[in-house]
C-alpha positions as CSV (number, residue, x, y, z in Angstrom):
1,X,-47.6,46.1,21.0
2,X,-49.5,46.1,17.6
3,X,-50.6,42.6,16.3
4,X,-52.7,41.0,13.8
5,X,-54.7,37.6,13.7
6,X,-53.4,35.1,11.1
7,X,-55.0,31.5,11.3
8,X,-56.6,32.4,14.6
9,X,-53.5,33.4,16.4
10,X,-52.4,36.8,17.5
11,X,-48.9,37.9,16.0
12,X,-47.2,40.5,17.5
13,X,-44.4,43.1,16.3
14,X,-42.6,44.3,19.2
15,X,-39.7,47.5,19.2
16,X,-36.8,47.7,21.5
17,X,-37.5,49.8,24.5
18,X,-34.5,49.4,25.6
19,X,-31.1,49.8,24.0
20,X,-28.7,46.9,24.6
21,X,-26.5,49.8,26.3
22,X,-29.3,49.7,29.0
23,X,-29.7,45.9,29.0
24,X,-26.4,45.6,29.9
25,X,-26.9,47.7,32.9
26,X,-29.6,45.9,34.3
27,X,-28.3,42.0,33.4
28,X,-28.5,39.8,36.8
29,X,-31.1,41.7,38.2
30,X,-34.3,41.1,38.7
31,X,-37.3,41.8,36.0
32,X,-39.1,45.3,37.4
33,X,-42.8,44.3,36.9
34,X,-43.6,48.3,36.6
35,X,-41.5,48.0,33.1
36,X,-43.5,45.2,31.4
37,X,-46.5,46.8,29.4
38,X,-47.6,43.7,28.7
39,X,-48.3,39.9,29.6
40,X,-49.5,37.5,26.9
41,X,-51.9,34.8,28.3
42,X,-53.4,33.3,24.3
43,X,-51.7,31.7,22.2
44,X,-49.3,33.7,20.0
45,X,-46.4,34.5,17.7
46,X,-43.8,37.2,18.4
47,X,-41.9,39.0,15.7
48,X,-39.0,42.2,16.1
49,X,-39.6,44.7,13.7
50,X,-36.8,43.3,11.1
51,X,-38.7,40.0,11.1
52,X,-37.3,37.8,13.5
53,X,-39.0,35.3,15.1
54,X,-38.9,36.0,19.3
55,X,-41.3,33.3,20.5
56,X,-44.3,31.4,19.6
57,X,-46.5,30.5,22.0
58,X,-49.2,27.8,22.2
59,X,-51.9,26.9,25.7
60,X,-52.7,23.5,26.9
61,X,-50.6,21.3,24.3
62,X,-48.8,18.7,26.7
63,X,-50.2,15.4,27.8
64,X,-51.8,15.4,30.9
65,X,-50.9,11.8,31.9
66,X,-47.1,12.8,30.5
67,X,-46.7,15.9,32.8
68,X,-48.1,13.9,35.9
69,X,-45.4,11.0,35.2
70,X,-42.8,13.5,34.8
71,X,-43.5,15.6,37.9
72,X,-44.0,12.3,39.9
73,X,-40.7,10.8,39.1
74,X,-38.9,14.1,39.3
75,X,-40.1,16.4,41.9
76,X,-38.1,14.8,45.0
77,X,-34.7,15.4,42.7
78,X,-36.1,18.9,41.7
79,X,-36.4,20.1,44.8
80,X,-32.8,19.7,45.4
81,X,-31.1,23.3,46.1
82,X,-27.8,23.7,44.2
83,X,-25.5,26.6,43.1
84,X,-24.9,25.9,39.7
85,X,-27.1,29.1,37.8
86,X,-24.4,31.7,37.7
87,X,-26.0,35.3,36.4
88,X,-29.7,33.8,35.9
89,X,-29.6,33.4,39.9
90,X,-28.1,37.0,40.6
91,X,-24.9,35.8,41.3
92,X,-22.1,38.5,40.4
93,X,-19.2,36.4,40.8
94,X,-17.5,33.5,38.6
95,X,-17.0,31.4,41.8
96,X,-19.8,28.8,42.0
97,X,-19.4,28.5,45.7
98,X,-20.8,32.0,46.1
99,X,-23.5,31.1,44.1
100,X,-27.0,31.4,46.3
101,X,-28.9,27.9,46.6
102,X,-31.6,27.6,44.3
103,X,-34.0,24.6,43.4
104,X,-32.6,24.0,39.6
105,X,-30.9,20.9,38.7
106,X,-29.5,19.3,35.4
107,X,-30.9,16.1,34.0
108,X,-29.2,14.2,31.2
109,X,-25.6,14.9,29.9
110,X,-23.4,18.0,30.8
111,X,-20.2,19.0,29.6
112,X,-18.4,19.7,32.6
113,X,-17.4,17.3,35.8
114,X,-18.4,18.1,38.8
115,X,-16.2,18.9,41.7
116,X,-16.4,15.8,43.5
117,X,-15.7,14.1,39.9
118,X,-12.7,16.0,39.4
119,X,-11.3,15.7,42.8
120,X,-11.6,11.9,42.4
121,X,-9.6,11.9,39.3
122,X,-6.8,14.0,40.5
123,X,-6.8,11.1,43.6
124,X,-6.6,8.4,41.1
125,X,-4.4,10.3,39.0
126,X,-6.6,10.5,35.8
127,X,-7.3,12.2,32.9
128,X,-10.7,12.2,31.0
129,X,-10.4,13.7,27.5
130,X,-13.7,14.2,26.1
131,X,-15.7,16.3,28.3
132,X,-19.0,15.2,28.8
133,X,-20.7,12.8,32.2
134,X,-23.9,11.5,32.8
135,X,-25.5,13.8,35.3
136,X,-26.2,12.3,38.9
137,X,-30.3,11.5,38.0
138,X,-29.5,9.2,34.9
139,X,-26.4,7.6,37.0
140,X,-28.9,7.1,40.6
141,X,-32.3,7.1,39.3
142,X,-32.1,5.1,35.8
143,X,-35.8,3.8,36.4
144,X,-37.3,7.3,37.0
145,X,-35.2,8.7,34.3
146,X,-36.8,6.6,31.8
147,X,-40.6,7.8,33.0
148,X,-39.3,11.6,32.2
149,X,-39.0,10.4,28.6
150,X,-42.4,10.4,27.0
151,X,-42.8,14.3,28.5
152,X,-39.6,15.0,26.8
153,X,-40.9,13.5,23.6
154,X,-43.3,16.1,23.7
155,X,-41.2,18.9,23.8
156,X,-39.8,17.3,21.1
157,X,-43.1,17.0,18.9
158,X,-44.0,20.4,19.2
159,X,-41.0,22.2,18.3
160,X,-40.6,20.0,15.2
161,X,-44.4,21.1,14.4
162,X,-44.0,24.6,15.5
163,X,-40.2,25.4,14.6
164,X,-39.8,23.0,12.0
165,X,-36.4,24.9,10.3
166,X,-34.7,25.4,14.1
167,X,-36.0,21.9,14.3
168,X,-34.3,20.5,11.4
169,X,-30.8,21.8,11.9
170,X,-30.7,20.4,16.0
171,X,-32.3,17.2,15.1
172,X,-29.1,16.1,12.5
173,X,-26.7,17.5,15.3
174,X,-28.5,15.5,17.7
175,X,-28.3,12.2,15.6
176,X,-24.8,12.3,15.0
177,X,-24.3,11.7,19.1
178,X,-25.3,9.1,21.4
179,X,-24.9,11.2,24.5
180,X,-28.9,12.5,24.4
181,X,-32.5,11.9,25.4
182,X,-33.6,9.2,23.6
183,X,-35.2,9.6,20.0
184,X,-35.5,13.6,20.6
185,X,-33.4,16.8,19.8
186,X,-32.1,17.0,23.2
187,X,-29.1,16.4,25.5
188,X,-30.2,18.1,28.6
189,X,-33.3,19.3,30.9
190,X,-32.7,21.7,33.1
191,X,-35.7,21.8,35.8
192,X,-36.1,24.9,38.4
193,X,-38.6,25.1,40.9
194,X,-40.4,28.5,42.5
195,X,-37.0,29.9,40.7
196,X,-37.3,33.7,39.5
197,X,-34.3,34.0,37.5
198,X,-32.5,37.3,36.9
199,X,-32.2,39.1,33.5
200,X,-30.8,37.2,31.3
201,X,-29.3,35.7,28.5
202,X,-28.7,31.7,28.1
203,X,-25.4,30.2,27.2
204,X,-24.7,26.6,26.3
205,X,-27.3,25.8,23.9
206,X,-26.6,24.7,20.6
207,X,-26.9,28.2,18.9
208,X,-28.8,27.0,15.8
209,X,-31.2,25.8,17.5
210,X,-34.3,27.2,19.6
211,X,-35.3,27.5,23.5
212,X,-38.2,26.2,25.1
213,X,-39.9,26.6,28.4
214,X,-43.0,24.5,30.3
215,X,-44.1,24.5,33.5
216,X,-45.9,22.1,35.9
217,X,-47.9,23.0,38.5
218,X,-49.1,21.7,42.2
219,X,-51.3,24.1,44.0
220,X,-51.9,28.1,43.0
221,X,-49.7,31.1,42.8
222,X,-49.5,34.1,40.7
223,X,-46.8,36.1,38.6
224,X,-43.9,34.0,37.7
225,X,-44.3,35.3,34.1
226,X,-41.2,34.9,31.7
227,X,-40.2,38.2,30.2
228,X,-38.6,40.1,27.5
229,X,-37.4,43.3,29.3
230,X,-35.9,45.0,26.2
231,X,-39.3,44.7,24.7
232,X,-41.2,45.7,27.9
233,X,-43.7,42.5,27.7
234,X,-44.0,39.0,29.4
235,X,-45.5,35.2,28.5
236,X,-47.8,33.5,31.4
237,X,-46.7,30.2,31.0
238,X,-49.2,27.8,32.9
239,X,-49.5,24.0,33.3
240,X,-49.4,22.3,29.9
241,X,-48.6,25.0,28.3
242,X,-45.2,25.5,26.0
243,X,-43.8,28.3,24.9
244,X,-40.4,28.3,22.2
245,X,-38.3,31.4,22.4
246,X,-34.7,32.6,21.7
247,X,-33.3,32.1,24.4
248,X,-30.1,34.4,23.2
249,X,-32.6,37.7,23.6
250,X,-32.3,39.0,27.5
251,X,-35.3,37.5,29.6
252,X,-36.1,36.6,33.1
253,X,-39.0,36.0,35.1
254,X,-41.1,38.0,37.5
255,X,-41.5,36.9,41.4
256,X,-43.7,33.5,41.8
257,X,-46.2,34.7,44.8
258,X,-47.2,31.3,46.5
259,X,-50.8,30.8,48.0
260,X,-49.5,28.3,50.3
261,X,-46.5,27.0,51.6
262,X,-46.4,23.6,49.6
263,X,-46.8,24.8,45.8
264,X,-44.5,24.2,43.7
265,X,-43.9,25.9,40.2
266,X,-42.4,23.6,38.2
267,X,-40.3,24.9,35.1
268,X,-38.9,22.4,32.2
269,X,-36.5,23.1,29.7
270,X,-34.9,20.6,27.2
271,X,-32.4,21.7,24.8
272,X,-28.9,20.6,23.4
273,X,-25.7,21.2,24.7
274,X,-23.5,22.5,22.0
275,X,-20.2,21.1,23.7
276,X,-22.1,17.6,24.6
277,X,-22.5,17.5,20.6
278,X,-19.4,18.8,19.7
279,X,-17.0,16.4,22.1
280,X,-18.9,12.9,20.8
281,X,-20.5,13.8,17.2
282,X,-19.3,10.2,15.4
283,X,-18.4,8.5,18.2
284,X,-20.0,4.8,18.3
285,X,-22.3,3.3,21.1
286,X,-19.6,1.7,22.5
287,X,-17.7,4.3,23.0
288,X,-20.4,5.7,24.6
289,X,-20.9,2.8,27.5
290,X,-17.1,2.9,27.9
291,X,-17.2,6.7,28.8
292,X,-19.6,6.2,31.2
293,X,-18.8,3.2,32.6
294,X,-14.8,5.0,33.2
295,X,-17.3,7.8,34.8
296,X,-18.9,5.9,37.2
297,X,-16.2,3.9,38.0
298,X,-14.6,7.3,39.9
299,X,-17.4,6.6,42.6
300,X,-17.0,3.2,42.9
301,X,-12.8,2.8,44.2
């Protein structure tokens, strides 16, 4: 990988190594750490050779105090195992059911109701037009939910200082909705824990705008690396740290090695749902408490 420094950082041009023929091939499986060259631990930009930014990638930047609250109040919910990851988990089917059990869980709003949702309207014989729920944390844990904010508003300050054009465009989509993280860019946070997720490519994301990753940490591990396969390099993404990349290039992460039994690899990313924005854009605040108030109401008869 050739780079220069500019302003102190490294800047990297990387080439394909891999045709997307061969990515294709090797989707849903797991990164082979004999193919990654390279593993970028300072901070650092990443360019293809026509000029597009890949990632940009800065140590140490989040709040101490911020990640603490946020792994305090979320960690017990985190460690939740669901089957909701599709591909990124290995799965080969489009059956969720035969999904394996991972710790990843959704935080925030989602465009799609749940089984247990759906079966309860198809009891009480309704039918919910727009397409978009408060996710179980906001509905069961409001008062935690609101200590995961100031992390979040982190995120949010460094991608509008470090991607300020991607930035600009998610930001307007995100203030023409009420259904997202307050005062950010964001509709969603996905969290995964000791999760090695398959190659890769994500879906659901507003496509204008740009992926992030961070990570929290509680005791020591190696490898867990996020990776570019098709350009045969990784990131090491470490507590406070935050890396932005497009998350609509193939990636995936190599296997977390544990030094003991109880740590956890925390991994945090906040982006906005393209179909959360697209089914409420204009819609007023009330409209807003009635959608979720006819949500909840599903559990409550």
């Amino acid at each position: 990988m050739d780079f220069e420094i500019k302003n102190g950082i490294k800047v990297y041009t990387v080439k394909k190594v891999l045709s997307d023929i061969e990515m294709q091939k090797i989707k849903n499986k797991k990164v082979n750490p004999s193919d990654i060259k390279k593993i970028i631990k300072e901070d650092a930009d990443v360019f293809t050779e026509d000029g597009k930014l890949l990632l940009r990638f800065r140590k140490n930047q989040i709040n101490k105090d911020y990640r603490n609250l946020f792994y305090d109040n979320v960690i017990q919910f985190a460690t939740l195992k669901t089957n909701n990851r599709g591909s990124a988990s290995g799965s080969k089917t489009l059956n969720v059911k035969t999904n394996p059990k991972i710790m990843t869980n959704i935080i925030g709003y989602f465009d799609k109701f749940s089984p247990k949702q759906k079966q309860l309207m198809r009891l009480q014989g309704k039918t919910i037009k727009h397409l978009v729920r408060e996710t179980r944390f906001l509905v069961d844990y409001p008062e935690k939910y609101q200590k995961l904010i100031p992390y979040v508003k982190e995120i949010d300050k460094y991608y509008k200082k470090y991607i300020p054009e991607k930035y600009k465009l998610q930001k307007l989509k995100a203030n023409q909705t009420h259904f997202k993280i307050d005062e950010t860019s964001f509709t969603t946070i996905t969290t995964n824990v000791n999760f090695q997720t398959t190659i890769h490519k994500d879906t659901g994301d507003d496509a204008e705008g740009f992926g992030n990753l961070s990570v929290i940490e509680s005791g020591k591990y190696t490898g867990g690396e996020t990776c570019f396969p098709q350009y045969a390099f990784g990131v090491d993404v470490r507590d406070g740290d935050i890396l932005f990349m497009d998350v609509h290039e193939w990636h995936g992460n190599l296997p977390i090695k544990k030094e003991s039994n109880d740590t956890i690899r925390l991994s945090v990313v906040c982006y906005l749902r393209h179909n959360v924005w697209n089914t409420t854009k204009g819609k007023t605040r009330k409209f807003m408490e009635n959608h979720n108030k006819t949500i909840r109401n599903l559990r409550s008869k």
